[in-house]
Backbone as a printed PyTorch tensor [residue, N CA C, xyz], in Angstrom:
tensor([[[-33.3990,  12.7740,  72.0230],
         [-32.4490,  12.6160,  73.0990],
         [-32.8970,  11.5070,  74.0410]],

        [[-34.3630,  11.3800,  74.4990],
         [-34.7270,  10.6370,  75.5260],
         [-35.0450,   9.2530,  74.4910]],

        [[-34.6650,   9.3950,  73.5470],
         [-34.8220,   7.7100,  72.6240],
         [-33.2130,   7.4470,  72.6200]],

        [[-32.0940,   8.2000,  72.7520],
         [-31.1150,   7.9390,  72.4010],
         [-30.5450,   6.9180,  73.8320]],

        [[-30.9210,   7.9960,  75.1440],
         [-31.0070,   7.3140,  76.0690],
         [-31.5950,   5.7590,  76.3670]],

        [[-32.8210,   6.0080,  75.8670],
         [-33.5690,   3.9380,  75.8290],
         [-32.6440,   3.4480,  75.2060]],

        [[-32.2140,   3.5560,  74.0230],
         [-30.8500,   3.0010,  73.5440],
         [-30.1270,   2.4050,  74.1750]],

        [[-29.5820,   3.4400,  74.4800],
         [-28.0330,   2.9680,  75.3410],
         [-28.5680,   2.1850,  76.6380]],

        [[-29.6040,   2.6770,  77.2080],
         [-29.6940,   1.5120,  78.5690],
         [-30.3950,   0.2070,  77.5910]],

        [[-30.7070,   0.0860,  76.7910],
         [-31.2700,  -1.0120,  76.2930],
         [-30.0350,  -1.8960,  75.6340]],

        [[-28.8290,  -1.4960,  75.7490],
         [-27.3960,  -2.7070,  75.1470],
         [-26.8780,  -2.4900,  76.6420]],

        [[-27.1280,  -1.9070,  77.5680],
         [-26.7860,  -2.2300,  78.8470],
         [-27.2690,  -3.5450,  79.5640]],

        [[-27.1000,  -3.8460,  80.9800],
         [-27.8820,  -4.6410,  81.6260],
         [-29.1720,  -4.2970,  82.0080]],

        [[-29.2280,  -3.6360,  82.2630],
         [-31.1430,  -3.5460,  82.2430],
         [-31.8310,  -3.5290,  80.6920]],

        [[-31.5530,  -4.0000,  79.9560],
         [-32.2250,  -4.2730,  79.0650],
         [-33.2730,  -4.9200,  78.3210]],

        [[-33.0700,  -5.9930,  79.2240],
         [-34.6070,  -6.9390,  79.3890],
         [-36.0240,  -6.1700,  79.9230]],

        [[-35.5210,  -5.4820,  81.1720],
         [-36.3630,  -4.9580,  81.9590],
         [-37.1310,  -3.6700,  81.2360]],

        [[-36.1910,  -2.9860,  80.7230],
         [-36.4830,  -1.7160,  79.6510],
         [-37.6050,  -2.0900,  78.3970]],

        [[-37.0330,  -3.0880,  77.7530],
         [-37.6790,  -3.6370,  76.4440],
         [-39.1800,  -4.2130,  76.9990]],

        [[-39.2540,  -5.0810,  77.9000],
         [-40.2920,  -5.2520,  78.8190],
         [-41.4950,  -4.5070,  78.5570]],

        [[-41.2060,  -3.3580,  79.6330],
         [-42.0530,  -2.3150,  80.1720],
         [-42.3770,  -1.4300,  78.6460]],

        [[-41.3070,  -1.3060,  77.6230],
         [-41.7170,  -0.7290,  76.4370],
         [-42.6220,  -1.9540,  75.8440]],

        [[-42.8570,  -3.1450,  75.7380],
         [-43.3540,  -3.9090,  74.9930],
         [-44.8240,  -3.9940,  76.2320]],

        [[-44.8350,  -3.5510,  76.9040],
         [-45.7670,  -4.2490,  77.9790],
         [-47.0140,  -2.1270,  77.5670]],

        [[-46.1380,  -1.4960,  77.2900],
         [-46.7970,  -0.2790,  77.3990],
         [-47.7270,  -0.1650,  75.8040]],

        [[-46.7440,  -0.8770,  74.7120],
         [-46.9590,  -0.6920,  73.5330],
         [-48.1880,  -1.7220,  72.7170]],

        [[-48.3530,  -2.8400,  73.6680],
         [-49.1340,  -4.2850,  73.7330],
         [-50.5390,  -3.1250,  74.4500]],

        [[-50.8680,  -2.4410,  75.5880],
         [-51.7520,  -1.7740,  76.3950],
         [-52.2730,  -0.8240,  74.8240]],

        [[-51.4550,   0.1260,  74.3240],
         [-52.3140,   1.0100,  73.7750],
         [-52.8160,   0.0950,  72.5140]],

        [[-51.9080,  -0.5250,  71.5510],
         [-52.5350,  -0.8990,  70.5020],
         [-53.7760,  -1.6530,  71.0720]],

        [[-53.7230,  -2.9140,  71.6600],
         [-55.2780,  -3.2570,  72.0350],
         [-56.0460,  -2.3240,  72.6360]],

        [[-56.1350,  -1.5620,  73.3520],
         [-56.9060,  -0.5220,  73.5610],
         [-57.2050,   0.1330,  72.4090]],

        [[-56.6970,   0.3790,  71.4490],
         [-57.0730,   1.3000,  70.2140],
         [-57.6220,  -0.1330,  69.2630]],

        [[-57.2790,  -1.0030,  69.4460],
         [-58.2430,  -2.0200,  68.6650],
         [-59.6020,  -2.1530,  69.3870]],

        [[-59.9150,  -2.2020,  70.3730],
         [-61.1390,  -2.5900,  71.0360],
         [-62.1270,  -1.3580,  71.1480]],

        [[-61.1340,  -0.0550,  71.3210],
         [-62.2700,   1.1300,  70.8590],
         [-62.5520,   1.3350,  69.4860]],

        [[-61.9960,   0.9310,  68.8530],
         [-62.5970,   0.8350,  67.5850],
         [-63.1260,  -0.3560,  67.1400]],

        [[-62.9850,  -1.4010,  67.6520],
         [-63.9770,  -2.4250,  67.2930],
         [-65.5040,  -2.3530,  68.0820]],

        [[-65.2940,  -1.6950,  68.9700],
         [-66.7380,  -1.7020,  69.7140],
         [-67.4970,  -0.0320,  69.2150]],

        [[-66.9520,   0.2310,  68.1750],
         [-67.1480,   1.8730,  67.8300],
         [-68.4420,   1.9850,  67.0810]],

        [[-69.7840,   1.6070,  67.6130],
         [-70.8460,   2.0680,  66.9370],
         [-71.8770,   3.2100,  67.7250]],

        [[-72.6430,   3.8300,  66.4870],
         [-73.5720,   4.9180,  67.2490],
         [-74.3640,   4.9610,  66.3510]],

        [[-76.0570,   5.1380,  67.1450],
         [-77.1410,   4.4110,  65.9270],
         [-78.3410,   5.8900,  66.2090]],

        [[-78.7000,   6.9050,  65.3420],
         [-79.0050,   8.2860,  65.4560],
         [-80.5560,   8.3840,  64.4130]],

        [[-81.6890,   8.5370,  65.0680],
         [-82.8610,   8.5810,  64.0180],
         [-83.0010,  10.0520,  63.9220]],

        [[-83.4840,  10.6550,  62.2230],
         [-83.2570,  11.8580,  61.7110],
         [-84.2920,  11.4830,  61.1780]],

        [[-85.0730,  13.2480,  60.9620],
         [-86.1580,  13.4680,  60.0670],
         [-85.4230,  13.6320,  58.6450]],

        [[-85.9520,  13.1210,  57.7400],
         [-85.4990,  12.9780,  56.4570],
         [-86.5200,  14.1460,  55.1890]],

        [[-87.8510,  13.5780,  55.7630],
         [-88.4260,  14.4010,  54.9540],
         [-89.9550,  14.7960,  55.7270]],

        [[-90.3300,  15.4870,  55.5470],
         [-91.9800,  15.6450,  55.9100],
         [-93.0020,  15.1080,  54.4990]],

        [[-94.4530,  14.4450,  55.5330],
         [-95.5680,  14.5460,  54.3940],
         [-96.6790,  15.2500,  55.0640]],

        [[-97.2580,  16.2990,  54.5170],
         [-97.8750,  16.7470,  55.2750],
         [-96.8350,  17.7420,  56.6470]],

        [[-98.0450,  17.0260,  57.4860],
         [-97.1960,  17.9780,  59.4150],
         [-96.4310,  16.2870,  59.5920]],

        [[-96.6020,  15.3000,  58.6340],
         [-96.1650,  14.1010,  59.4660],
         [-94.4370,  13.7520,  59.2600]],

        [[-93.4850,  14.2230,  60.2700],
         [-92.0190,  13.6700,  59.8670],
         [-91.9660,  12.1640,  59.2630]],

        [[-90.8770,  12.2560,  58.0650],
         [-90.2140,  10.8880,  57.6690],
         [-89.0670,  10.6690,  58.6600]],

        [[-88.8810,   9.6510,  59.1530],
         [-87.8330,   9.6520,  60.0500],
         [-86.6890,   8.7090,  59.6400]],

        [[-86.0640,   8.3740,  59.9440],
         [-84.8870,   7.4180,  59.3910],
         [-83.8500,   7.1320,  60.4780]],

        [[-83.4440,   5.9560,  60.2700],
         [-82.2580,   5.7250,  61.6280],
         [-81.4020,   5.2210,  60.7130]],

        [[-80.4520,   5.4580,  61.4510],
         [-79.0330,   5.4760,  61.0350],
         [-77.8330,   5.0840,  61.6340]],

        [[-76.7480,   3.9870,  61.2380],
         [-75.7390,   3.7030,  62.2470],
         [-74.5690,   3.6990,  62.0080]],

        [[-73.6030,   4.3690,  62.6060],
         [-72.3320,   4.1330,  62.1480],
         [-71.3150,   3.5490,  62.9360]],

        [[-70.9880,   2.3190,  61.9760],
         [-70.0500,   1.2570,  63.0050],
         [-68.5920,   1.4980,  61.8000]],

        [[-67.5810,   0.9950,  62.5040],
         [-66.5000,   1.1230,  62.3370],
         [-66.3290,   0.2180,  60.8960]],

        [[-67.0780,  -0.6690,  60.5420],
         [-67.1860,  -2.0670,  59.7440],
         [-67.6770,  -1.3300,  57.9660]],

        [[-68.1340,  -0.0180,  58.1940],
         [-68.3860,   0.2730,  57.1690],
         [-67.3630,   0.7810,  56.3690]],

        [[-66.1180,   1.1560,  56.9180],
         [-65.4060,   1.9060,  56.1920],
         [-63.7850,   0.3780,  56.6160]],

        [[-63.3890,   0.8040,  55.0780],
         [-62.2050,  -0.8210,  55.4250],
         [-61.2520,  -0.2110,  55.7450]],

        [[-60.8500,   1.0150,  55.8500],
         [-60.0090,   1.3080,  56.6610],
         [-59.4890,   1.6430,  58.3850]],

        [[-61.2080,   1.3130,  58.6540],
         [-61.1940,   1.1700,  60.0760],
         [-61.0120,  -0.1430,  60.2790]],

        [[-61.6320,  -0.8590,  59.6080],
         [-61.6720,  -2.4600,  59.7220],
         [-59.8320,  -2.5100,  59.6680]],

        [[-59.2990,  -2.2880,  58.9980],
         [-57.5840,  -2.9100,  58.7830],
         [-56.8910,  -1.9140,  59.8430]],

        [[-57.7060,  -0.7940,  60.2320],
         [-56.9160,  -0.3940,  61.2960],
         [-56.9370,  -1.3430,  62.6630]],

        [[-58.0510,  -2.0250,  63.3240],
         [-58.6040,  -2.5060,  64.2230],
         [-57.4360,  -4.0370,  64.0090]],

        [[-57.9410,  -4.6020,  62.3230],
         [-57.1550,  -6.0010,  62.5310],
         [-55.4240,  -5.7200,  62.8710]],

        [[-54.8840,  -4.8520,  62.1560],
         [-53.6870,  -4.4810,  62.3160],
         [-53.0960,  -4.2900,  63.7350]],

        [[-54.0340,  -3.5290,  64.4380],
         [-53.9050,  -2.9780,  66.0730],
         [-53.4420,  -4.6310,  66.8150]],

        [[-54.5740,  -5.2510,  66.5860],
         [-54.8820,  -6.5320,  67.0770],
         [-53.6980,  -7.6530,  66.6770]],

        [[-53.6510,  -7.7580,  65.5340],
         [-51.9470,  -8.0220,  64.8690],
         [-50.6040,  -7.8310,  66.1780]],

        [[-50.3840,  -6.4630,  66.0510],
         [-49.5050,  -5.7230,  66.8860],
         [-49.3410,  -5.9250,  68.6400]],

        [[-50.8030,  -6.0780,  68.9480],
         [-51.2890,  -6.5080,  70.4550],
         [-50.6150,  -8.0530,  70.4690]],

        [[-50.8810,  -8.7600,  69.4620],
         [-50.7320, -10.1230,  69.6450],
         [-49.1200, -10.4600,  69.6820]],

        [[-48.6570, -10.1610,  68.5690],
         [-46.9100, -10.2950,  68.2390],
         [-46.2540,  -9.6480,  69.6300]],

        [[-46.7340,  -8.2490,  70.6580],
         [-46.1400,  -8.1800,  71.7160],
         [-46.7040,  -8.4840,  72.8890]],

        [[-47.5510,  -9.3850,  72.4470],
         [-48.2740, -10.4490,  74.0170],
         [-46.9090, -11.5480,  73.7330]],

        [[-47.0330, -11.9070,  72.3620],
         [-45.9990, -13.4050,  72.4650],
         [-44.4460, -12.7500,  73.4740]],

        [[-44.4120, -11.7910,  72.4860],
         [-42.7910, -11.5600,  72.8450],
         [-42.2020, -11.1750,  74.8020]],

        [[-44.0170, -10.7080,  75.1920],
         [-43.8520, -10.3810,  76.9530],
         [-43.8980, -11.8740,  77.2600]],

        [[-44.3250, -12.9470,  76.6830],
         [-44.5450, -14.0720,  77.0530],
         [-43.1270, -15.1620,  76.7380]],

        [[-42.3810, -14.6680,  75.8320],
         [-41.7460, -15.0930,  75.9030],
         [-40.5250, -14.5310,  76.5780]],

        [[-40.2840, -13.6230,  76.5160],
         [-39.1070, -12.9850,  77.8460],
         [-40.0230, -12.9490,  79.7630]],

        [[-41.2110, -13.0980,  79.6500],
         [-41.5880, -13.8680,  81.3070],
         [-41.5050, -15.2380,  81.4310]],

        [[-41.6540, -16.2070,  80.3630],
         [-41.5090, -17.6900,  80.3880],
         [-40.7460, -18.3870,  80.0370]],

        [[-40.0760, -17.3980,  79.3310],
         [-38.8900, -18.2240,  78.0780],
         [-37.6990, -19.1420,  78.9200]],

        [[-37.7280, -18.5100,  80.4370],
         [-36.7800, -19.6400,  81.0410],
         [-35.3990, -18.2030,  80.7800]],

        [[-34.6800, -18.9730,  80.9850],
         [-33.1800, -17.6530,  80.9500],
         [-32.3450, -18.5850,  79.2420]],

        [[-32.6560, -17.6130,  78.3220],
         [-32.5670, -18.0870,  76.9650],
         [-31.6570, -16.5990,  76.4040]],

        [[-30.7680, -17.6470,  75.6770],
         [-29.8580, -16.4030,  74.8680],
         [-30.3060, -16.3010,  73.6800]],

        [[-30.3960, -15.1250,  73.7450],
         [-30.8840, -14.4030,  71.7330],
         [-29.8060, -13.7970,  71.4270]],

        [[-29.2020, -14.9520,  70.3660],
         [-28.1580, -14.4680,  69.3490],
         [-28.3370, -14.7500,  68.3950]],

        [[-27.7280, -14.4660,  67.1230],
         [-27.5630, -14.4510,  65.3000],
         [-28.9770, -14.4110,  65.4160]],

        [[-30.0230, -15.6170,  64.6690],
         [-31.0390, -15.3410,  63.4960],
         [-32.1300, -15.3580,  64.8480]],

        [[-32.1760, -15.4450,  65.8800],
         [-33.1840, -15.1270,  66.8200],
         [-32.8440, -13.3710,  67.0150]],

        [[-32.2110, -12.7020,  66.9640],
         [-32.1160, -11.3540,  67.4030],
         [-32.5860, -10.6780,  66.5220]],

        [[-32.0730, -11.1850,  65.1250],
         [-32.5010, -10.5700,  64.0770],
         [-33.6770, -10.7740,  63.8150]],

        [[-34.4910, -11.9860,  63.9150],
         [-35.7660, -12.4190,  63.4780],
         [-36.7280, -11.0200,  64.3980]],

        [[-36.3230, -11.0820,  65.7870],
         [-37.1970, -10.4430,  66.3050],
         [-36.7160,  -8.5630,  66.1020]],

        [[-35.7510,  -8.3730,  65.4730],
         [-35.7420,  -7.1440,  65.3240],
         [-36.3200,  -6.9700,  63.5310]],

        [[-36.3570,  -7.7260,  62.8280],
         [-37.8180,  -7.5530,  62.0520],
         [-38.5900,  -7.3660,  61.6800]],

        [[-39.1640,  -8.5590,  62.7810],
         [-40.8630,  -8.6750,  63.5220],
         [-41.1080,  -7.4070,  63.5720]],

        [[-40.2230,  -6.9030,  64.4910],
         [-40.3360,  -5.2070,  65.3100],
         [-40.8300,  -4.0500,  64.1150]],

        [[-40.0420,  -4.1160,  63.2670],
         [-39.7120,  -3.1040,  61.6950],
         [-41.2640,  -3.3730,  61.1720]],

        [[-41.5400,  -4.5120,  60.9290],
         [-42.6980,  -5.1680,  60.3700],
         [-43.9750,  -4.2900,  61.0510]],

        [[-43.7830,  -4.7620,  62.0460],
         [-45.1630,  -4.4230,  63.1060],
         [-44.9280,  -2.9040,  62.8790]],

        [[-44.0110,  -1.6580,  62.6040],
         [-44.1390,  -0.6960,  62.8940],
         [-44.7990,   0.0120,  62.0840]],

        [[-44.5050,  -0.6540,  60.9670],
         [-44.4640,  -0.4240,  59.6840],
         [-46.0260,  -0.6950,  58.9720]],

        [[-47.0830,  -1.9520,  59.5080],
         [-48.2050,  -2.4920,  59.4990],
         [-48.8230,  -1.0530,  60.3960]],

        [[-48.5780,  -0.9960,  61.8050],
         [-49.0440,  -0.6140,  62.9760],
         [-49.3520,   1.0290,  61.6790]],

        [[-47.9540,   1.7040,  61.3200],
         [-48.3440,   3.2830,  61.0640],
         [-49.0450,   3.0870,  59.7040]],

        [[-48.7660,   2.2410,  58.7720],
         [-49.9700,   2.3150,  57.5110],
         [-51.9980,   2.1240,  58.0340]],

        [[-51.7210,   1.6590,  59.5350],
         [-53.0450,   1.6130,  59.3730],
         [-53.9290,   2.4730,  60.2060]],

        [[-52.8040,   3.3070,  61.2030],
         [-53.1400,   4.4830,  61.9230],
         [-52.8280,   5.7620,  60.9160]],

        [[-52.1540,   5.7330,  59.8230],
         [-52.3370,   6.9270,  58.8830],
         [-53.7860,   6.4260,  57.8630]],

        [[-54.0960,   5.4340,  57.7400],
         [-54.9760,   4.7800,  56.5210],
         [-56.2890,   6.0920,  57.6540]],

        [[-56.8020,   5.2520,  58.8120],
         [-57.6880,   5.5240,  59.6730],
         [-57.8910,   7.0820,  59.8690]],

        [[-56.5010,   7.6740,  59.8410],
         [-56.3550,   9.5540,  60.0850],
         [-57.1270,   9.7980,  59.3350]],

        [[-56.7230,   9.5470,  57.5310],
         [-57.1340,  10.0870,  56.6990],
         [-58.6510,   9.7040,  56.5750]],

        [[-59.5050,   8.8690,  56.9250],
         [-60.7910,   8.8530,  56.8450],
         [-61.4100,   9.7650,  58.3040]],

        [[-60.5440,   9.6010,  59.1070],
         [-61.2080,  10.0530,  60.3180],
         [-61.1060,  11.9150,  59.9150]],

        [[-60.3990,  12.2920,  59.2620],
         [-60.1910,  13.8890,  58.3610],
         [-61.4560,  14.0830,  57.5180]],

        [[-62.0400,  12.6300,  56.6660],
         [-63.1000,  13.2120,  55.5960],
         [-64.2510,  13.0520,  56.8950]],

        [[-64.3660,  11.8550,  57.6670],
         [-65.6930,  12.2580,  58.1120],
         [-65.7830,  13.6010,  58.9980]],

        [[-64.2270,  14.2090,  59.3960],
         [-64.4400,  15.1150,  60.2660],
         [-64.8120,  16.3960,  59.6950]],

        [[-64.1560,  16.4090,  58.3720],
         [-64.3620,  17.7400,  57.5530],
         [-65.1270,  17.6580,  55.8810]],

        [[-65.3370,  16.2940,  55.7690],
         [-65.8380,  15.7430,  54.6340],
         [-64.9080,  16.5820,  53.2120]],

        [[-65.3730,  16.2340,  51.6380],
         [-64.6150,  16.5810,  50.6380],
         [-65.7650,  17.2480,  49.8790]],

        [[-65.5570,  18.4840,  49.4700],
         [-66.3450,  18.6830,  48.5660],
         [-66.4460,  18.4800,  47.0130]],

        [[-64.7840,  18.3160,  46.6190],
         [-64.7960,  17.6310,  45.2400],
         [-65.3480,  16.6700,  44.8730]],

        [[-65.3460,  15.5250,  46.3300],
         [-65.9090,  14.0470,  45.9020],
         [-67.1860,  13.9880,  46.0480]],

        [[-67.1350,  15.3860,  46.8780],
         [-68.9200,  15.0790,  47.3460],
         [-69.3480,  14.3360,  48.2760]],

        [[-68.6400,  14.1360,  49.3980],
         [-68.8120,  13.3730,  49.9830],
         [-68.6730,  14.1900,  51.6650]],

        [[-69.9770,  14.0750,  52.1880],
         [-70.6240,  14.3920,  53.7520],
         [-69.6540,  14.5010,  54.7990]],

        [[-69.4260,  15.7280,  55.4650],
         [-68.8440,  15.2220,  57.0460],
         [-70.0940,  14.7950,  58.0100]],

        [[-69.2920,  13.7520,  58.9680],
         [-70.5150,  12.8410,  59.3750],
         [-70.3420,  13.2780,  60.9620]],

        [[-69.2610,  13.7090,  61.3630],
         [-68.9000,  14.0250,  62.6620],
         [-69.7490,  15.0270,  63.2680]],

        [[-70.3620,  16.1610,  62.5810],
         [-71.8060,  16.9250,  63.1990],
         [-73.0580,  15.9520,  63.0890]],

        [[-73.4130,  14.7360,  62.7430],
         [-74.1670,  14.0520,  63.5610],
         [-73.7650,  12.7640,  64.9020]],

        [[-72.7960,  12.2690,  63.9030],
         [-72.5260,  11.2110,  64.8800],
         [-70.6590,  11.5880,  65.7220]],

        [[-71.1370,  12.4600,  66.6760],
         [-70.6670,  13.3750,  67.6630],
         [-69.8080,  11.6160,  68.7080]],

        [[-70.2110,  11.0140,  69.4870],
         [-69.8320,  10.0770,  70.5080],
         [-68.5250,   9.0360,  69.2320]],

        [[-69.5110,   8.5990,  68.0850],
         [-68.3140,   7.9210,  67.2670],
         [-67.0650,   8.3150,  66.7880]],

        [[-67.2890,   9.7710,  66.3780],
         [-66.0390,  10.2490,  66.0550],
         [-64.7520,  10.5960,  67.2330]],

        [[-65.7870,  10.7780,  68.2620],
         [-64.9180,  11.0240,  69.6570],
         [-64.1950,   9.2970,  70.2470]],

        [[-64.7020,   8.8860,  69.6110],
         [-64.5520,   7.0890,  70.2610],
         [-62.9910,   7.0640,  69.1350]],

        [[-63.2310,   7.3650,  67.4770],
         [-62.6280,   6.8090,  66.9060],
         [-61.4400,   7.8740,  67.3900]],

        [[-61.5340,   8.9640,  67.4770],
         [-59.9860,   9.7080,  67.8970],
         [-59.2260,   9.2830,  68.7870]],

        [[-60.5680,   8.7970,  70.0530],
         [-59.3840,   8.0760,  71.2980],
         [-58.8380,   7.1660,  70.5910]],

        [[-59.0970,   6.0600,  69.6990],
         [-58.0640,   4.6420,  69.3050],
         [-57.3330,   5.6770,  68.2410]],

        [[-57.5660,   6.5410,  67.6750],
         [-56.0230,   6.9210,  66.6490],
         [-55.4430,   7.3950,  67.8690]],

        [[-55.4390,   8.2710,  68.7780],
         [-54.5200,   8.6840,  69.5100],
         [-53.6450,   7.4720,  70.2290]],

        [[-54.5700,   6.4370,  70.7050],
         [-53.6870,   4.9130,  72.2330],
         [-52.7110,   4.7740,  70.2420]],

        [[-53.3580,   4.2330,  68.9300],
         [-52.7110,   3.8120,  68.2040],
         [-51.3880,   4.6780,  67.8340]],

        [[-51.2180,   5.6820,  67.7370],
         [-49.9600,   6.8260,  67.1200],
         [-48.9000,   6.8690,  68.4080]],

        [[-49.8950,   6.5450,  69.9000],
         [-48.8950,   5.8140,  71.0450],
         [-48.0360,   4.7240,  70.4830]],

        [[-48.7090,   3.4560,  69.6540],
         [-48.3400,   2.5220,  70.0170],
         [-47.1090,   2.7380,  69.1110]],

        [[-47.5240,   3.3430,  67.8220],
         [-46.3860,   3.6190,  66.3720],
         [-45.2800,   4.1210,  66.9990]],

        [[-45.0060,   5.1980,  67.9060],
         [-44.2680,   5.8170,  68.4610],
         [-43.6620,   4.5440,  69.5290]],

        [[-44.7620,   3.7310,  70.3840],
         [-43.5780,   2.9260,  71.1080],
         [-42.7740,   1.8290,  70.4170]],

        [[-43.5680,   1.5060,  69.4600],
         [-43.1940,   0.3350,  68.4510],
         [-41.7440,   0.9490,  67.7720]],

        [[-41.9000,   1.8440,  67.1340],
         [-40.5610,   2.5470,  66.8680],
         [-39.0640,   2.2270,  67.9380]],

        [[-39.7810,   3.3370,  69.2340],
         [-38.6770,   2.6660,  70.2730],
         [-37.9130,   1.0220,  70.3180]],

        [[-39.3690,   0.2510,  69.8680],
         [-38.7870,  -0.9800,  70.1610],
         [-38.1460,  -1.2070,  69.5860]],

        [[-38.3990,  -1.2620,  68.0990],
         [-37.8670,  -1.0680,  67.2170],
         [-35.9660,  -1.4010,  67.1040]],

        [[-36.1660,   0.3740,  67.9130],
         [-34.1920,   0.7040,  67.9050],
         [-33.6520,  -0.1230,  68.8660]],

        [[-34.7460,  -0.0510,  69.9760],
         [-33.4890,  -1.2030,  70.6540],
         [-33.2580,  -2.7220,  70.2750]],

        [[-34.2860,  -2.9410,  69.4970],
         [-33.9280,  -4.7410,  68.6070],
         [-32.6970,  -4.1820,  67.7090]],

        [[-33.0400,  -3.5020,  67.2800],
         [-31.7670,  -3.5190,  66.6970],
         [-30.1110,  -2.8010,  66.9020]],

        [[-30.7360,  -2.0580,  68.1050],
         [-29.5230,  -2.0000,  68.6530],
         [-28.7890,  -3.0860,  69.4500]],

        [[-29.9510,  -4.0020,  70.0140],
         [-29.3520,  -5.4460,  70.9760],
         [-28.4630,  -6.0500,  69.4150]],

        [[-28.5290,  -6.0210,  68.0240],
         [-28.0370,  -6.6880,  67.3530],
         [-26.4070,  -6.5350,  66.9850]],

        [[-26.1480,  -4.7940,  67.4680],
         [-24.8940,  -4.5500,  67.5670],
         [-24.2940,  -5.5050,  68.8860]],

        [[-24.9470,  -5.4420,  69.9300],
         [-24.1430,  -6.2440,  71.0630],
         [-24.9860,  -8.1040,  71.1190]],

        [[-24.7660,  -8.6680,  70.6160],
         [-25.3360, -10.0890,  71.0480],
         [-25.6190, -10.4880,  72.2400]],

        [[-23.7470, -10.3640,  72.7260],
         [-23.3040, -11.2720,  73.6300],
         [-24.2310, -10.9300,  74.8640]],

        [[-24.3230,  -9.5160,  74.9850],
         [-24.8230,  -8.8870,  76.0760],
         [-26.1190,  -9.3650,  76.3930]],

        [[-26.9440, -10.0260,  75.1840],
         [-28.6030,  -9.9020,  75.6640],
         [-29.1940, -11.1180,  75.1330]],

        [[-29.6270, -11.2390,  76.9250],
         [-30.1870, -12.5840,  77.3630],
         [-31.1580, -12.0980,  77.8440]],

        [[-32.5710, -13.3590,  78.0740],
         [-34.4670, -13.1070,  78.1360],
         [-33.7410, -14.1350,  80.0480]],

        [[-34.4080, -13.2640,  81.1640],
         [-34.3790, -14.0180,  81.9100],
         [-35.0860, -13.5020,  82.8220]],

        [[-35.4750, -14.4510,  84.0010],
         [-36.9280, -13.9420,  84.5170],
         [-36.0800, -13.9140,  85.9480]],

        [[-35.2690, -13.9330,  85.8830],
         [-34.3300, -13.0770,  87.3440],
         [-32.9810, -12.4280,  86.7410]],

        [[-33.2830, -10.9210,  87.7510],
         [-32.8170,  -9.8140,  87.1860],
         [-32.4270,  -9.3710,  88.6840]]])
């Protein structure tokens, strides 16, 4: 209901202003969920084995770089941050410019594109952030989240700002392509 609403004020006149503040909210979480996960390391020394009374010790680190699905979540985020830096930059600078035919469409797209990039790489990221949280026992493979406690908490905050951004990206989404039902109506202008 409250998307049906952005809608309709978004083929209204406030529509610039609407798309804006959705592109200005949706630009905030994805880079935020790129930068906590690019800065996502935690480095933990463990006794491994004893000789004697003397511990083997071992250190250990886990950065986001090891697994490629954090890596394509982070570039993707960053992707998404960038395409709606241009687009705030171009509806604050663009001058008072009409978007009609293959400019409306181009950028309702873009929009589909990015949503579409944005949720393959916040579902890619879930599903690893699930094995290290609960690990697999068929594959045999470790949950890592009972040692490295701060990383896994780091990587949930960027899936959560990211499943923000999928969800605002969506919004944007409908209203690009709802501005495509009305043309005439929607113009980029920096007085409102």
């Amino acid at each position: 209901m409250a998307v049906a609403k952005l809608v309709l004020a978004a083929t209204s006149g406030k529509s610039s202003k609407i798309l804006l503040g959705l592109r200005v909210l949706a630009f905030l979480a994805t880079l935020s969920a790129a930068i906590v996960m690019g800065l996502n390391k935690e480095t933990k020394t463990f006794v491994v084995g004893n000789v004697g009374n003397t511990p083997i010790k071992a250190t250990f680190t886990a950065k986001f770089q090891h697994t490629p699905a954090f890596v394509y979540f982070v570039v993707a985020n960053a992707m998404v941050s960038f395409h709606n830096l241009l687009m705030i930059a171009l509806q604050l600078f663009g001058g008072k410019t009409e978007l009609t035919g293959f400019r409306l469409l181009s950028i309702a797209i873009l929009d589909m594109l990015n949503v579409t990039l944005l949720s393959a790489a916040a579902n890619a990221a879930g599903f690893m952030a699930e094995v290290g949280k609960n690990g697999n026992k068929h594959a045999r493979w470790d949950k890592i989240c009972d040692r490295f406690a701060t990383y896994c908490d780091h990587g949930a905050g960027a899936l959560i700002a990211a499943f923000a951004g999928v969800v605002l990206m969506l919004i944007i989404s409908a209203v690009s392509i709802s501005r495509l039902v009305q043309p005439n109506k929607c113009s980029i202008s920096t007085t409102a």
